[in-house]
C-alpha positions, 0 to 999 in steps of 0.5 A: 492264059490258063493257069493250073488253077483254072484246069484240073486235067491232062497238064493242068492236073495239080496231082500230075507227077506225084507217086505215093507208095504204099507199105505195111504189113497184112492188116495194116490198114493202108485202104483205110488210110488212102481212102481218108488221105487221097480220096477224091483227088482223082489219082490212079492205083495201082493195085494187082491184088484187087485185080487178083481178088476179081480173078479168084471171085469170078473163076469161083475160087476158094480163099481158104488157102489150108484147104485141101480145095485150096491147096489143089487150086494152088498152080491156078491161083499162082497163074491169076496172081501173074495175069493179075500183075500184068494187067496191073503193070499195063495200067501202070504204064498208060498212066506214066504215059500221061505222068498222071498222079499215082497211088502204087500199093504194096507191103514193102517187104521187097526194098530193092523193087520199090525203090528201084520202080521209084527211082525209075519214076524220080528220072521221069519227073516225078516226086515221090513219096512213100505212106507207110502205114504202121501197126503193132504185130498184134493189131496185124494178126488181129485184122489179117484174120478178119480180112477175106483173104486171110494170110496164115499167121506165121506167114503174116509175121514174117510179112511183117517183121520184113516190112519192119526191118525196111522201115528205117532204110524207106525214111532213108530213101523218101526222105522229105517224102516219107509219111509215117501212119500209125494206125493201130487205133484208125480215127478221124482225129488221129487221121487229121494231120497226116491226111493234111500232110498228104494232101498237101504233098499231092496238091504241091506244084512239083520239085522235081527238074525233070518234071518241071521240064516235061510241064513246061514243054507240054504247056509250050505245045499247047500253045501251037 
């Protein structure tokens, strides 16, 4: 009989029913880090700022946000930025169908959100986790300015001093599940445990009862 080990697809999948979620102020480096700690291992993102960028790339948009251009595609930018999230959601949703292993980016600035899509996902067997990637405000504001989409720097320090402020309530919450990345100086040997602590998360035969449940009885019907 076939066991995980010998399949890495549908049921069989090891990072099936895991969920990481991403927090960090602008500039903080969560690509970098979930490049580093989950590429490769085949895990859905779910990112509707990537699916907004393309939205402005293609329509030939301005990122230059203090602009008067900018300024006047504002009401446009704010409709790409809800269709963006709606396909995002979408993606979402097919990927919880299959209980595939997801990556779900985010700043973290919004506590209640993220934990309630957390618990929501806890109650469909998965387990959760959350990677908050940490810098100083300096090194923040330095790399939002180097980034394409630039936030102001008031506003990226507002974003920041909000992400902060959530970072005790989000170990609280996760737990066992809470990886904290500092990341104020990005290198592989500074990366080497914690990308051997994420992958160690992602690859654990699940704990969660509800998903142990949900394994089993799709196991069952494949033997029908």
């Amino acid at each position: 009989m076939k066991t995980f080990q010998d399949l890495q697809e549908g049921v069989y999948d090891p990072n099936i029913l895991k969920a990481f979620f991403l927090a960090g102020g602008p500039g903080s480096g969560k690509s970098y880090v979930v490049e580093r700690g989950v590429g490769g291992l085949g895990m859905k993102i779910v990112n509707s700022d990537d699916i907004f960028e393309k939205y402005i790339d293609d329509a030939g948009m301005t990122w230059k946000m203090n602009t008067k251009l900018g300024k006047e595609q504002e009401a446009d930018r704010d409709k790409l930025r809800a269709r963006a999230k709606e396909v995002a959601n979408k993606q979402k949703a097919n990927y919880v169908e299959g209980r595939l292993g997801l990556i779900i980016d985010g700043t973290g600035k919004d506590y209640d959100n993220i934990t309630g899509k957390a618990q929501k996902l806890r109650l469909l067997g998965y387990d959760i986790h959350m990677i908050f990637v940490n810098t100083s405000l300096d090194v923040a504001l330095e790399r939002n300015a180097a980034r394409k989409r630039t936030l102001r720097p008031d506003i990226a320090t507002k974003s920041w001093k909000s992400v902060q402020n959530n970072m005790g309530k989000f170990s609280q919450f996760f737990r066992q599940g809470f990886i904290l990345v500092d990341n104020n100086v990005p290198g592989e040997d500074i990366m080497a445990p914690v990308i051997k602590q994420i992958r160690n998360m992602a690859n654990a035969k699940v704990k969660n009862t509800i998903g142990k449940q949900w394994i089993a009885h799709q196991l069952e019907l494949k033997k029908r």
